[in-house]
C-alpha positions as CSV (number, residue, x, y, z in Angstrom):
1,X,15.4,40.0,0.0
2,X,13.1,39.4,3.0
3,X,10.2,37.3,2.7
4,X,6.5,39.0,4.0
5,X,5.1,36.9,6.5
6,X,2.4,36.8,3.5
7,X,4.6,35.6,1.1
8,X,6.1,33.2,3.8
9,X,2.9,31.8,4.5
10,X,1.8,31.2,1.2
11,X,4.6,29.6,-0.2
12,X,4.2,26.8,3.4
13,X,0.6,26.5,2.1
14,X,1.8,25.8,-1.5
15,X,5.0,23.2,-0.1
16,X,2.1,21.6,1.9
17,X,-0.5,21.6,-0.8
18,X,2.5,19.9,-3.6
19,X,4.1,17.4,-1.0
20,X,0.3,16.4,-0.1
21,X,-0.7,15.6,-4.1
22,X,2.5,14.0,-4.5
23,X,2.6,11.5,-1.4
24,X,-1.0,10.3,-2.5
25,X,-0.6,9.9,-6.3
26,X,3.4,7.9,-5.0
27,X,3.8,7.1,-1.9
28,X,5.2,8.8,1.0
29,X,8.1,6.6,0.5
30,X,7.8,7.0,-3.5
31,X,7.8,10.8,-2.8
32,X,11.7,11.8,-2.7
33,X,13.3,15.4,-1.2
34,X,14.1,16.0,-5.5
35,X,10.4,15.9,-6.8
36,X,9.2,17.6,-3.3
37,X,10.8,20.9,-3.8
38,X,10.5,20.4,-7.3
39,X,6.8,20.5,-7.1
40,X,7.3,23.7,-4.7
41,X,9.3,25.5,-6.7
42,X,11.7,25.8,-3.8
43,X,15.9,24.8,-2.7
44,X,16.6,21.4,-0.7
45,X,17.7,24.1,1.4
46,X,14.4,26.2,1.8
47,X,12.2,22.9,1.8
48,X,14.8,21.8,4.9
49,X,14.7,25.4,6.7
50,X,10.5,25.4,7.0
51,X,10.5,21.6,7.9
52,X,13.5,20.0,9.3
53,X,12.7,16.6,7.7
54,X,10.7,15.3,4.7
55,X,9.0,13.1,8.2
56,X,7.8,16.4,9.5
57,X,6.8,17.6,5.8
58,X,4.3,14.8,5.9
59,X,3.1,14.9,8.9
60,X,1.7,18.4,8.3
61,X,1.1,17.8,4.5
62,X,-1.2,14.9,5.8
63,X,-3.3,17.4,8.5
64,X,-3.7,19.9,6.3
65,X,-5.2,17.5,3.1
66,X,-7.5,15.9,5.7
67,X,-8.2,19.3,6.8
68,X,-9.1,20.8,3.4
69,X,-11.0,17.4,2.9
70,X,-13.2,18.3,5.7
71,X,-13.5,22.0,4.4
72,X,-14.6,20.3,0.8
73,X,-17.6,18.3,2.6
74,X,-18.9,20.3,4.8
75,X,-22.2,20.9,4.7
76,X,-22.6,18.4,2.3
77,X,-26.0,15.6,3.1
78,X,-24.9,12.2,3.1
79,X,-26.2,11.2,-0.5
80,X,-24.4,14.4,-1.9
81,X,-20.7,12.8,-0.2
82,X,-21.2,9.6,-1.5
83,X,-21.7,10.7,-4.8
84,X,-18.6,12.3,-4.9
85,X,-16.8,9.6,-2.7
86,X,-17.8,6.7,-4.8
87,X,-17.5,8.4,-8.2
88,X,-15.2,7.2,-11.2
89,X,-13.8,10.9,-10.6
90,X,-12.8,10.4,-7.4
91,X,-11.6,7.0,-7.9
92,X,-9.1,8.5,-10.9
93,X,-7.8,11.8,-9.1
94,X,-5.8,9.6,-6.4
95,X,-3.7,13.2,-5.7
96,X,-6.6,15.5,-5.5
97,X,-8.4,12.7,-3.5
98,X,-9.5,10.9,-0.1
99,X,-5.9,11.0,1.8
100,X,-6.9,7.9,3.9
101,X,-7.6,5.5,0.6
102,X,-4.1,6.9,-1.1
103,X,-2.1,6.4,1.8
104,X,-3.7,3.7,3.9
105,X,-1.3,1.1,2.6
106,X,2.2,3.3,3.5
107,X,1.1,3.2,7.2
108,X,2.1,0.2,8.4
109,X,6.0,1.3,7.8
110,X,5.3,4.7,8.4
111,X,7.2,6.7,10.8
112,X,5.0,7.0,14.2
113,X,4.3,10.7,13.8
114,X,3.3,10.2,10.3
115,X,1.2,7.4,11.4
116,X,-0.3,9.6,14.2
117,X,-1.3,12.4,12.0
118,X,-2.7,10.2,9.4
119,X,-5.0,8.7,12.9
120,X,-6.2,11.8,13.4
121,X,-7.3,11.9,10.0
122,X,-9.3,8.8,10.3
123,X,-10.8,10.1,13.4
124,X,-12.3,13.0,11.1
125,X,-13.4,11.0,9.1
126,X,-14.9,9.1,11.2
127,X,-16.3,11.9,13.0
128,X,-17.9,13.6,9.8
129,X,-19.5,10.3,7.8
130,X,-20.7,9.0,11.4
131,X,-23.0,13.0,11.0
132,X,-23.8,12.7,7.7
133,X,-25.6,9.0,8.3
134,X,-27.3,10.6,11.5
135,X,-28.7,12.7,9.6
136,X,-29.5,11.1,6.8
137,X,-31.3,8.7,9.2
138,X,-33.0,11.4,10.9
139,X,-31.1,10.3,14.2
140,X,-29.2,12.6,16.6
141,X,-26.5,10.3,15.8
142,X,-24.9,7.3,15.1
143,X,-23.2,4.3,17.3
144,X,-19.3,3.7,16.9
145,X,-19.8,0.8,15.4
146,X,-22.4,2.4,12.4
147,X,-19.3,5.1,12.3
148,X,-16.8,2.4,11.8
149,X,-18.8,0.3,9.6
150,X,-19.6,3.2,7.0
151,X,-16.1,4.4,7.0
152,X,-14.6,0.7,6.2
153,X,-16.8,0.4,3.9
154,X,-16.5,3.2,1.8
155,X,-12.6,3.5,1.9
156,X,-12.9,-0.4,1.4
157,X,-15.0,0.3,-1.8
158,X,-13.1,3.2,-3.1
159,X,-9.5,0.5,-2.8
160,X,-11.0,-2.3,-4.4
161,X,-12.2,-0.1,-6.9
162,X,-8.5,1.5,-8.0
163,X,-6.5,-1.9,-7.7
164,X,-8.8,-4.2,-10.2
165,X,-7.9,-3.9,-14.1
166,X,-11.3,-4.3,-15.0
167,X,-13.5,-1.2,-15.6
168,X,-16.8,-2.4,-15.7
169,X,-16.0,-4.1,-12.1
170,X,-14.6,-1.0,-10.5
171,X,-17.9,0.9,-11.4
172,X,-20.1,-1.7,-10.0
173,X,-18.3,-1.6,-6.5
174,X,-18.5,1.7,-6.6
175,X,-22.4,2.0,-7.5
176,X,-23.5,-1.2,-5.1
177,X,-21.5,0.3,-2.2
178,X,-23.5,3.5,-2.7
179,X,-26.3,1.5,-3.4
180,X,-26.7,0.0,-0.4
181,X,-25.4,2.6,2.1
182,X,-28.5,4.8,0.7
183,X,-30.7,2.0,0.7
184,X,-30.4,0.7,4.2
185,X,-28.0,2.7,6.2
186,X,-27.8,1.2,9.4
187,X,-26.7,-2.7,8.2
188,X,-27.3,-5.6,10.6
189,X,-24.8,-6.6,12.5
190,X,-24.8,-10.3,13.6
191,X,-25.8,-10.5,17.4
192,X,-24.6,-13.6,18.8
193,X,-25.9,-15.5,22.3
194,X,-25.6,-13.5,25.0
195,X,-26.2,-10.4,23.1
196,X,-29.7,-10.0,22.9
197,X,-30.6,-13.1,21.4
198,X,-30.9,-16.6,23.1
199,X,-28.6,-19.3,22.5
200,X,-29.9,-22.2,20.5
């Protein structure tokens, strides 16, 4: 029996919406064809016909959880993300969460096009905390480097914060990153000689 376009194009968002829990709770290399179309509900066969390779599956399993990421925060102030960011909830739903803190550690040995989708992620990312601390600030916006600093950070935070076996420590590097981000926003950077301050 035919498929409706529909029917077609909700069983690609479903395939998309499995293989992208499933890569962030195992890995995209813990993440096998099996479990994939298990997840879907779907053949080898039909999980091969819409994708070609379990390479190109996540490559568009990544864009679209970064771009239902986006979706999810937008609109959202700056305190109102990092609440949710740096929450114990976030921190335990590793499949329903941040893509860029599951997979971060995969990329290295990733396949290039894996590794450029996942880049654009970042670049989202960047894009969207880099607003939310503008205005937060009451700026127009930020500099690259805030951008970049706020985004390390807060991915840096939220891995610390699932690899250490000690409760009481993960919530504490959760709440002092949070903490300080709403406190002072725009941390100093060192400026060494030549940069606006004199040499000694």
């Amino acid at each position: 029996m035919r498929v409706s376009k529909e029917k077609a194009a909700e069983n690609r968002a479903r395939i998309l919406s499995e293989a992208g829990r499933l890569f962030r709770e195992r890995g995209i290399a813990g993440t096998g064809v099996d479990a994939l179309a298990e997840a879907a509900g779907l053949t080898h066969g039909s999980l091969y016909s819409q994708f070609g390779s379990k390479e190109q599956l996540a490559v568009e399993a990544l864009a679209a959880t970064f771009r239902r990421s986006r979706e999810t925060h937008e609109g959202k102030d700056f305190a109102a993300f990092l609440d949710h960011y740096l929450s114990p909830r976030h921190r335990d739903a590793i499949g329903q969460g941040c893509g860029i803190a599951a997979l971060c550690a995969d990329m290295p040995r990733g396949a290039s096009a894996v590794r450029s989708s996942f880049t654009g992620g970042v670049r989202g990312f960047l894009d969207s905390v880099g607003t939310k601390l503008a205005s937060h600030r009451g700026e127009a916006e930020t500099t690259e480097e805030e951008r970049l600093a706020a985004a390390a950070s807060l991915v840096g935070a939220l891995l610390l914060a699932r690899a250490v076996d000690d409760p009481e420590l993960s919530d504490r590097l959760l709440a002092a990153t949070k903490r300080q981000w709403l406190a002072s926003p725009s941390p100093e950077v060192p400026v060494g000689p030549g940069e606006g301050q004199p040499a000694r």
